[in-house]
VOSERO-454284 format. One record per residue: x, y, z of N, C-alpha, C in turn. Coordinates in steps of 0.2 Angstrom, whole numbers, padded with zeros to 4 digits, always signed. Atoms other than C-alpha are relative to their C-alpha. Example, Ala and Ser with C-alpha at 12.3 -4.5 7.8 and 13.67 -1.06 7.14 Angstrom:
2
+0004-0006+0000+0062-0022+0039+0004+0006+0000/-0004-0006-0001+0068-0005+0036-0004+0005+0003/
***
This chain:
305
-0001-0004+0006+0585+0531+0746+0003-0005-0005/-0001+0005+0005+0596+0518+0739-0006-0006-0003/+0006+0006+0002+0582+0506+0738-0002+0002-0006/+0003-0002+0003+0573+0516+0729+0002+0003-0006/-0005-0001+0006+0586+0519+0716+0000-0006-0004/-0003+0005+0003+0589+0502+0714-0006-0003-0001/+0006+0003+0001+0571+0498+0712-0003+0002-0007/+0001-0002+0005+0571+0511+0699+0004-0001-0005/-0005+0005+0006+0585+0504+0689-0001-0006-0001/+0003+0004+0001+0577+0489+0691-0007-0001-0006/+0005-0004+0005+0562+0495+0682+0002+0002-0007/-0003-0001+0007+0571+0502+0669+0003-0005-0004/-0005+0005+0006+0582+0487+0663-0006-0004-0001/+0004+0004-0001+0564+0476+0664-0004+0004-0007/+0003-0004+0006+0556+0491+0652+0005-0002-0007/-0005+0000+0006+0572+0491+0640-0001-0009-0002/+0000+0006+0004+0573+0473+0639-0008-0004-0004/+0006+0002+0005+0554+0471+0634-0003+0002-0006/+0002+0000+0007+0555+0481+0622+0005-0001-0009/-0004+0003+0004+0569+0475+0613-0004-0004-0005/+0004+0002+0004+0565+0468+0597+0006-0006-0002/-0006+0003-0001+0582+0455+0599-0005-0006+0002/+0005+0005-0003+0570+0439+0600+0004-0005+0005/-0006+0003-0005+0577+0427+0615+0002-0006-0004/-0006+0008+0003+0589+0414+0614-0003-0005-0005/+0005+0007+0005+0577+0398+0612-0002+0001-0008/+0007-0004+0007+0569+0409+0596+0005+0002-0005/-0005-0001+0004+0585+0415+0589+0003-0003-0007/+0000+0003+0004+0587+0411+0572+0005-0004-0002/-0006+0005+0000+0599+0398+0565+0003+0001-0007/-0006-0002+0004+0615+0405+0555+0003-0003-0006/-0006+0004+0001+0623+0391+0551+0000-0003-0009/+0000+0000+0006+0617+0388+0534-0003-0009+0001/+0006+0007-0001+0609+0371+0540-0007-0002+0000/+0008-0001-0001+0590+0368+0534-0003-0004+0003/+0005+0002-0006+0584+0359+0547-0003+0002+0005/+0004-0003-0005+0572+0365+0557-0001+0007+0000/-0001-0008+0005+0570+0381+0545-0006+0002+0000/+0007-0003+0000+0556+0392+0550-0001+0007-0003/+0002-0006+0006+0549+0406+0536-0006+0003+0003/+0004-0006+0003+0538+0420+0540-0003+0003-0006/+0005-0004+0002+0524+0426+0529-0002+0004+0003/+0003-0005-0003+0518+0442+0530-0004+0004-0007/+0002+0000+0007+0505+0441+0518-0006+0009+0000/+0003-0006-0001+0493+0459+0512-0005+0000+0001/+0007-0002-0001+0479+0453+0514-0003-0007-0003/+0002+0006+0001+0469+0435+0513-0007+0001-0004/+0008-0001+0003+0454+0442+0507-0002+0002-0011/-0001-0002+0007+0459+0441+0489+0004-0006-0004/+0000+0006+0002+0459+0426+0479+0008-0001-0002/-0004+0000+0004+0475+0429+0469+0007-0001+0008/-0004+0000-0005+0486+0431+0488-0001-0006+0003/+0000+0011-0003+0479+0413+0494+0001-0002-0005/-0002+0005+0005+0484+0408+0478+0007+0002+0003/-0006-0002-0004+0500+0416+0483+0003-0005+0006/-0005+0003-0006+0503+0412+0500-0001-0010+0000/-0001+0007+0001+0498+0392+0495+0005-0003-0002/-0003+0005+0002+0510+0391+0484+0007+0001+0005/-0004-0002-0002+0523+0398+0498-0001-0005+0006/+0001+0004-0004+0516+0386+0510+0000-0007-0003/-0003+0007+0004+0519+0369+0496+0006+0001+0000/-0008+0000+0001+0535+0373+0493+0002-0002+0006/-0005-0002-0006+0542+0378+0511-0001-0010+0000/+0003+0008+0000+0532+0357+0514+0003-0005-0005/-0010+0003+0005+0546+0352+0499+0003-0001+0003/-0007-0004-0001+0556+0360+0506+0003-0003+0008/-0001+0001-0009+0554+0354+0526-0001+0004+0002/-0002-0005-0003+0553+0369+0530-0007+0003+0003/+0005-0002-0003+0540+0378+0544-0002+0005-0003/+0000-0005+0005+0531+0390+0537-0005+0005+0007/+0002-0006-0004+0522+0406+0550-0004+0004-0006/+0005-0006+0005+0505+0415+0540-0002+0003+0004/+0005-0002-0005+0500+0430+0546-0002+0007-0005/+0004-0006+0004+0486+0441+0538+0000+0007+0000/+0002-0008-0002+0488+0460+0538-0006+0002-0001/+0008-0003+0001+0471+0462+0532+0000+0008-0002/-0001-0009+0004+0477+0479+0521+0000+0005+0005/-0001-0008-0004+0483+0489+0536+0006-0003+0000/-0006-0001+0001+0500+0493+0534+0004-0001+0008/+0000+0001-0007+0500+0496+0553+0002-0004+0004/-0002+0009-0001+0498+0480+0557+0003-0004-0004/-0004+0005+0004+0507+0473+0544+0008+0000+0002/-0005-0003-0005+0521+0482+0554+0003-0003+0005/-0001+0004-0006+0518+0473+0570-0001-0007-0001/+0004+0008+0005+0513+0456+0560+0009-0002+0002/-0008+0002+0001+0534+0456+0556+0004+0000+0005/-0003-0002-0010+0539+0462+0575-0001-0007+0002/+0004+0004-0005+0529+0448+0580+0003-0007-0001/-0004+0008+0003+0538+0434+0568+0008+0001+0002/-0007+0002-0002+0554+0439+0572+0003+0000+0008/-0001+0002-0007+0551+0437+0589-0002-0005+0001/+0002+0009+0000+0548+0420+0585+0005-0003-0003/-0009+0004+0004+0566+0417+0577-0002-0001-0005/+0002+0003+0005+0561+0416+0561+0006-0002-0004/-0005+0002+0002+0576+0411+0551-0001+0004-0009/+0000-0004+0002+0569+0421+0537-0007+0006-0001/+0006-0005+0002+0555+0434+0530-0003+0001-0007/+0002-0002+0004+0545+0433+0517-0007+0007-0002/+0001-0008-0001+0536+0452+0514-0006-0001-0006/+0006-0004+0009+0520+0455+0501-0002+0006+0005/+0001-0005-0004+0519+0471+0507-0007+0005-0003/+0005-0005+0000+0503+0482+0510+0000+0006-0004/-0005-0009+0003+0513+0500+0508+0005-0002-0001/-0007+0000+0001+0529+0500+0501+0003+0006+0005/-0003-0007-0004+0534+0515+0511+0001-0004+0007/+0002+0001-0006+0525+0510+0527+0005-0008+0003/-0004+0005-0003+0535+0491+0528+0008+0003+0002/-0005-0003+0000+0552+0501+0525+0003-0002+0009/-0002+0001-0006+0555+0502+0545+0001-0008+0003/-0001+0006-0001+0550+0484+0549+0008-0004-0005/-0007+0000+0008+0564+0479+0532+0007+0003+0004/-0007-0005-0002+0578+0491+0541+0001-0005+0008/-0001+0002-0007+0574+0481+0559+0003-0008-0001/+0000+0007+0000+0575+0463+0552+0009+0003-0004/-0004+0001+0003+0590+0467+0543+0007+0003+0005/-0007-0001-0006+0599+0474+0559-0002-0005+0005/+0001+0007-0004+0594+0457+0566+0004-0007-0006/-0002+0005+0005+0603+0448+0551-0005-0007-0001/+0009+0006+0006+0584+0439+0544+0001+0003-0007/+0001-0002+0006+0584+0441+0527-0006+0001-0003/+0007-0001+0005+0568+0447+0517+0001+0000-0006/+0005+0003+0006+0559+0441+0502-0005+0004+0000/+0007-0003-0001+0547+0454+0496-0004-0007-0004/+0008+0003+0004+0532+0446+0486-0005+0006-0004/+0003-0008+0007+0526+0456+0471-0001+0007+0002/-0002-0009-0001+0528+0471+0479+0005+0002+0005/-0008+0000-0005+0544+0476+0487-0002+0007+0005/-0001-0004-0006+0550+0488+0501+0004+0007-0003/-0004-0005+0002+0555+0506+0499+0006+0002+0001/-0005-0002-0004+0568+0508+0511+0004-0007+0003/-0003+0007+0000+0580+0492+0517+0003-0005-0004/-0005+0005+0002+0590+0479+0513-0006-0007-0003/+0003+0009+0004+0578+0464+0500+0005-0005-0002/-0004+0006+0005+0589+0450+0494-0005+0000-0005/+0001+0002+0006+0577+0448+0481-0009+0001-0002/+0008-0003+0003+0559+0455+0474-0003-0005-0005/+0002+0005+0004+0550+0440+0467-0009+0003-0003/+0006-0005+0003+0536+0449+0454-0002-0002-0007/+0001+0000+0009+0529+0449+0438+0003+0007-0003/-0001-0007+0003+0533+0464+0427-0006+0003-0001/+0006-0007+0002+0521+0476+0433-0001+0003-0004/+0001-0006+0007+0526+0489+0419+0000-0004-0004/+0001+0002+0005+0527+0477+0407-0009-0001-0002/+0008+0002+0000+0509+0470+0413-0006+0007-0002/+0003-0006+0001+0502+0488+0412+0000+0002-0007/-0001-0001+0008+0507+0490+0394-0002-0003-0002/+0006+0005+0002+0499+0475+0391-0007+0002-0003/+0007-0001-0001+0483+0480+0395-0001+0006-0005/+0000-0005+0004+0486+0499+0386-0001-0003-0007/+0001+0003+0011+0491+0492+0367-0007-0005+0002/+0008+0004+0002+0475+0480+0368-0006+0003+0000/+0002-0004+0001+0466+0493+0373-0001+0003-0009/-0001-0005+0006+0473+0505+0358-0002-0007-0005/+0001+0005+0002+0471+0487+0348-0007+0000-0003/+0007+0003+0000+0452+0482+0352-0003+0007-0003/+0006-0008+0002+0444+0503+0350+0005+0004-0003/-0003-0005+0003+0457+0511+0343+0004+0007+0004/-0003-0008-0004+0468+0528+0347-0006+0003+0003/+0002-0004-0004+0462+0541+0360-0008-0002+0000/+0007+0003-0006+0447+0530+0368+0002+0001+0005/+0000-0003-0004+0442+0535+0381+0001-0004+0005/-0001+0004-0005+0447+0526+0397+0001+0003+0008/-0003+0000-0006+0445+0525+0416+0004-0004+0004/-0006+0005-0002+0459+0518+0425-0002+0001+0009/+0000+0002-0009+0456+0510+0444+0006-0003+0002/-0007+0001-0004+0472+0512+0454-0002-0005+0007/-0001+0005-0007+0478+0500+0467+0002+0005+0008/-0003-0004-0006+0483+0505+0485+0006+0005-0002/-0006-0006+0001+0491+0522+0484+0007-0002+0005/-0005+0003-0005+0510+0518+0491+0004-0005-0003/-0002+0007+0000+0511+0500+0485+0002+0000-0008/-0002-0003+0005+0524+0498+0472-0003-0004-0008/+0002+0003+0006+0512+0487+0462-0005+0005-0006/+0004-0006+0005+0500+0502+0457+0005+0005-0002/-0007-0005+0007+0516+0514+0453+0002-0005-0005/-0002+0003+0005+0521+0500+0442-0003+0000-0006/+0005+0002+0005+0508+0494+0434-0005+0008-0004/+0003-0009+0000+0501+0515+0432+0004+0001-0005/-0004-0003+0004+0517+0518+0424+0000-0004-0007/-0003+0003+0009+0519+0504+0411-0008+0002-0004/+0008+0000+0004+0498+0508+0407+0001+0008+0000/+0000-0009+0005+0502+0528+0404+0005+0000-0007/-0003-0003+0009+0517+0524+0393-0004+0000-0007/+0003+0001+0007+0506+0519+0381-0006+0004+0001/+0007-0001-0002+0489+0526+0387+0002+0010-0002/-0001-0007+0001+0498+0546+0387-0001+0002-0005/-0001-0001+0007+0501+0544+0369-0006-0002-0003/+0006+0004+0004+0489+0534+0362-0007-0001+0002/+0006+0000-0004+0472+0535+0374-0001+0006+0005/+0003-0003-0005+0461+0546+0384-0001-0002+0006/+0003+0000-0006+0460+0545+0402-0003+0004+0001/+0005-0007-0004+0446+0555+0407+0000-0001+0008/+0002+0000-0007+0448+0548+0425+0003-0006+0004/-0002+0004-0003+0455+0539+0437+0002+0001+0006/-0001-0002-0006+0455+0535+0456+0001-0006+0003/-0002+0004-0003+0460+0524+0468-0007-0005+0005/+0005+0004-0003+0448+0508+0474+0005-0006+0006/-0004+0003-0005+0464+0501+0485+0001-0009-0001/+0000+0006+0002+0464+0483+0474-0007-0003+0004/+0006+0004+0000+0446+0479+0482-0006+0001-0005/+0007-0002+0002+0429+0474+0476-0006+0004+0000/+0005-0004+0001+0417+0481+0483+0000+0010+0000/-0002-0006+0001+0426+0498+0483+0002+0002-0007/+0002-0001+0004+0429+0493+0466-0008+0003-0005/+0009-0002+0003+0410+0495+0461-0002+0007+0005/+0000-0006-0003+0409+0510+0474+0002+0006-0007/-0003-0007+0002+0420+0521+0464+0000-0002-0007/+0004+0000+0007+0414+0513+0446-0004+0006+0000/+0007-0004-0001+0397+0519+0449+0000+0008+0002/-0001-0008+0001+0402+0537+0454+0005+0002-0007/-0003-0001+0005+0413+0537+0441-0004+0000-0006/+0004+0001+0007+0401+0533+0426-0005+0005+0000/+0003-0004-0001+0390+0546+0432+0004+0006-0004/-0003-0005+0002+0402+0559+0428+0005-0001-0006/-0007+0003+0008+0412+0550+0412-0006-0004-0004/+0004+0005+0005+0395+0545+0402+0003-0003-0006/-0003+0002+0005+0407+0543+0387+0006-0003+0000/-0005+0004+0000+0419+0531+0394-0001-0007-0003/+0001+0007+0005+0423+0514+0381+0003-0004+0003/-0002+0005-0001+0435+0505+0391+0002+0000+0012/-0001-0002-0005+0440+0503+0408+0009-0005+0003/-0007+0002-0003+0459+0500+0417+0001-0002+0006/-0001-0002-0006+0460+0492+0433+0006-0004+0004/-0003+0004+0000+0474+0486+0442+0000-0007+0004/+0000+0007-0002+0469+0471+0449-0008-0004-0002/+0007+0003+0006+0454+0459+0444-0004+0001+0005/+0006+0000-0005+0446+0461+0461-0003+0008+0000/+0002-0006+0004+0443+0481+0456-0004-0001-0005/+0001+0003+0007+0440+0476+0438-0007-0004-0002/+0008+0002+0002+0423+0463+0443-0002+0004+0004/+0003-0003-0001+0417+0476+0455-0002+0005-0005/+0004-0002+0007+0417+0485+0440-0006+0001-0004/+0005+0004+0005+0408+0475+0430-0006+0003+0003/+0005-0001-0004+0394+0476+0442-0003+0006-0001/+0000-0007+0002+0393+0495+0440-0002-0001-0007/-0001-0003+0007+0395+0494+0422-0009-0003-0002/+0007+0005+0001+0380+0478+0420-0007+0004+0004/+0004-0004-0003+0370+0490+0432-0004+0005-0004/+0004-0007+0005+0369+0504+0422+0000-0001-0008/+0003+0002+0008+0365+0494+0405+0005+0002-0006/-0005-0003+0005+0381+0502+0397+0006-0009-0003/-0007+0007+0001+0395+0489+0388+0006+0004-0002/-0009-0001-0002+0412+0493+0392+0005-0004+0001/-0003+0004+0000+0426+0485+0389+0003-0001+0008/-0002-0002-0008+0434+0482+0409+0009-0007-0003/-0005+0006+0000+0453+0473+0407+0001+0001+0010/-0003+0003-0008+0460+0467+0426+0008-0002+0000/-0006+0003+0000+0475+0460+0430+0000-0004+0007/-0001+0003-0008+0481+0447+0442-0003-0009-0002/+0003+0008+0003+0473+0431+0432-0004-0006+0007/+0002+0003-0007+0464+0425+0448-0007-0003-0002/+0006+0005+0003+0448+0411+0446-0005+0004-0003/+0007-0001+0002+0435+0421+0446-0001+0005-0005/-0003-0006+0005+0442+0434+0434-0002-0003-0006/+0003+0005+0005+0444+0419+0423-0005-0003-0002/+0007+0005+0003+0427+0411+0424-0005+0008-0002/+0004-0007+0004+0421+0430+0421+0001+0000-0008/-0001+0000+0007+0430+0430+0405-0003-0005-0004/+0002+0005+0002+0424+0413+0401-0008+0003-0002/+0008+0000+0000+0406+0419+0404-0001+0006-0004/+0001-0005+0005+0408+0435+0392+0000+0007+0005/+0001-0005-0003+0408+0447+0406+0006+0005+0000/-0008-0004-0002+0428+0453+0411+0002-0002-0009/-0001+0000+0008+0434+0457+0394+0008-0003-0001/-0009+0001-0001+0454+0453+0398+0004+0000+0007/-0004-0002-0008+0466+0450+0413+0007-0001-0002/-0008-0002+0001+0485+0452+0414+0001-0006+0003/-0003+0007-0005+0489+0435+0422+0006-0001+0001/-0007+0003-0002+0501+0433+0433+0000-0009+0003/+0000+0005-0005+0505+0417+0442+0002+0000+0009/+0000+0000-0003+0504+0418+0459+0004-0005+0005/-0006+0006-0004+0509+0401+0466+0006-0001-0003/-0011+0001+0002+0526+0401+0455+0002+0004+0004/-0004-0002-0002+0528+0416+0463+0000+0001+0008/-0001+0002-0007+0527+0410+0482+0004-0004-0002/-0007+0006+0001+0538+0393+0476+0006+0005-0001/-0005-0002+0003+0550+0404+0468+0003+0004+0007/-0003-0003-0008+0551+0416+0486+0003-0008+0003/-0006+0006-0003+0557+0401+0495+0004-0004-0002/-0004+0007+0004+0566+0391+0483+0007+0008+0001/-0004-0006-0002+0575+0413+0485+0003+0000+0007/+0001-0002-0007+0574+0413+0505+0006-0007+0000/-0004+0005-0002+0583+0394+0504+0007+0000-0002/-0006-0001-0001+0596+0399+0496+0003+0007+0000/-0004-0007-0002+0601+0415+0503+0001-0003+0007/-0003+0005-0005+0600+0404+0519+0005-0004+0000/-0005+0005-0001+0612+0393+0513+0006+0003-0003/-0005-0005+0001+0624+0410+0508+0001+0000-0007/+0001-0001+0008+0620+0408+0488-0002+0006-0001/+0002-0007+0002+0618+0423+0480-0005+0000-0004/+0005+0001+0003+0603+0425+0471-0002+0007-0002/+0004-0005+0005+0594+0438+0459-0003+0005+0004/+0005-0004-0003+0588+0455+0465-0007+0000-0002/+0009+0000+0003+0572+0453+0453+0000-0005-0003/+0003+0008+0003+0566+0435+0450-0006+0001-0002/+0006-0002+0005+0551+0438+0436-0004-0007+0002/+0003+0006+0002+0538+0426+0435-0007+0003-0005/+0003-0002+0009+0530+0426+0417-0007+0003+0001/+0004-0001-0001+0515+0434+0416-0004+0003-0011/+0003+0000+0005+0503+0435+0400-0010+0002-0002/+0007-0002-0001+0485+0443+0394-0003-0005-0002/+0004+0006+0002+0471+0430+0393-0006+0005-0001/+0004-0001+0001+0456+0435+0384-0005-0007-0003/+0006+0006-0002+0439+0425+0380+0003-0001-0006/+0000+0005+0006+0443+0411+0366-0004-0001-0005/
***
């Protein structure tokens, strides 16, 4: 019987210690405030969007500045996984954590584990609900959102009519950018309509096309990212109508739109400033400097010349 006791406490400290999220020794991050041999986690939202590999490039030049190793790993817009993505890096001793997160809600628990493991995180334009940030490197989504509003009001005048394409419900880029495009949009413009295409293309053009069906009288359209914004287009070009369509997010192919008379305006943010600016953050919160809870990086409307 004792055997069998001691077989089964055995079993259990084998269970416990595997599922420790305490990465082992070899892997355990380095405190000391010494940057050599300084390994950073990315835990990007998603690769499938031109303006996040502008992103995570410029987080992978820098760190290469910087010496420092850099860990990319693509959640591919599941929150879920972008859960066990950061489980996964900090069982790698990462020394710190850089976060563009999927769901703001949904990283929340990952954010609360690294920071009872003394890693520091770095969101990337969209921060965590729940947890300890050192520092949220963004552009001014509200401000970027009232950008797009007053040009609206500008180009067609008060109470036109406007569809507005939200970003992932959750993600603090679409409460942001939502909120600074109502302040002006409540008072001065018509939404007749607005739904969520989750910052993608072909979801953008999905939920255009059902949308113009039931809003024949829409003049402009709000979306918050330019990968929404061309599937759009596509919708809009389809059914022979002209619409204005603004975007955000200033990513190439946004711009060779605008260029070619298609995409009417984008919110440009900078992308790779705001990877460089996350590490140049992460390096020195490593080296126990204090740094800015919200590091801006400029962001401006570009329309065609």
């Amino acid at each position: 019987m004792k055997k069998v006791n001691l077989i089964l406490i055995s079993m259990l400290l084998v269970l416990m210690t595997g599922c420790s999220l305490e990465p082992p020794e070899w892997a355990k991050p380095n405190k000391s405030g010494d940057l050599n041999n300084i390994k950073i986690g990315l835990s990007i939202s998603t690769l499938n969007n031109p303006f996040f590999v502008s992103l995570k490039d410029g987080v992978v030049a820098e760190a290469k500045k910087q010496g420092m190793e850099v860990i990319v790993i693509d959640a591919q817009n599941d929150s879920a996984k972008q859960s066990n993505d950061v489980e996964d890096l900090m069982q790698q001793g990462v020394n710190a954590l850089l976060i563009n997160p999927t769901d703001s809600s949904a990283i929340s628990t990952a954010v609360q584990t690294a920071n009872s493991l003394g890693i520091p995180v770095i969101a990337l334009d969209r921060s965590a609900d729940k947890g300890k940030v050192e520092a949220l490197v963004a552009s001014d989504n509200v401000k970027g959102g009232t950008l797009a509003a007053e040009y609206i009001v500008e180009q067609l005048g008060k109470d036109a009519k406007v569809i507005e394409l939200e970003g992932v419900p959750g993600a603090s880029a679409t409460r942001e950018r939502g909120k600074g495009f109502h302040e002006i949009a409540d008072a001065q413009l018509k939404v007749i309509a607005k739904q969520s295409a989750d910052f993608d293309r072909t979801k953008g053009l999905t939920v255009m096309e059902n949308l113009l069906q039931g809003n024949p009288g829409v003049q402009a359209v709000f979306a918050h990212n330019d990968e929404m914004a061309l599937g759009a287009i596509e919708a809009i070009q389809s059914s022979g109508k002209r619409i204005a369509v603004i975007g955000f997010d200033g990513n190439i192919d946004a711009l060779n739109s605008i260029k070619a008379g298609k995409l009417t305006a984008t919110v440009a943010q900078q992308p790779e400033l705001i990877g460089q600016l996350s590490v140049q953050a992460a390096k020195d919160v490593l080296q126990g400097k204090t740094v800015e809870k919200s590091i801006p990086a400029p962001l401006k409307l570009v329309v065609k010349e």
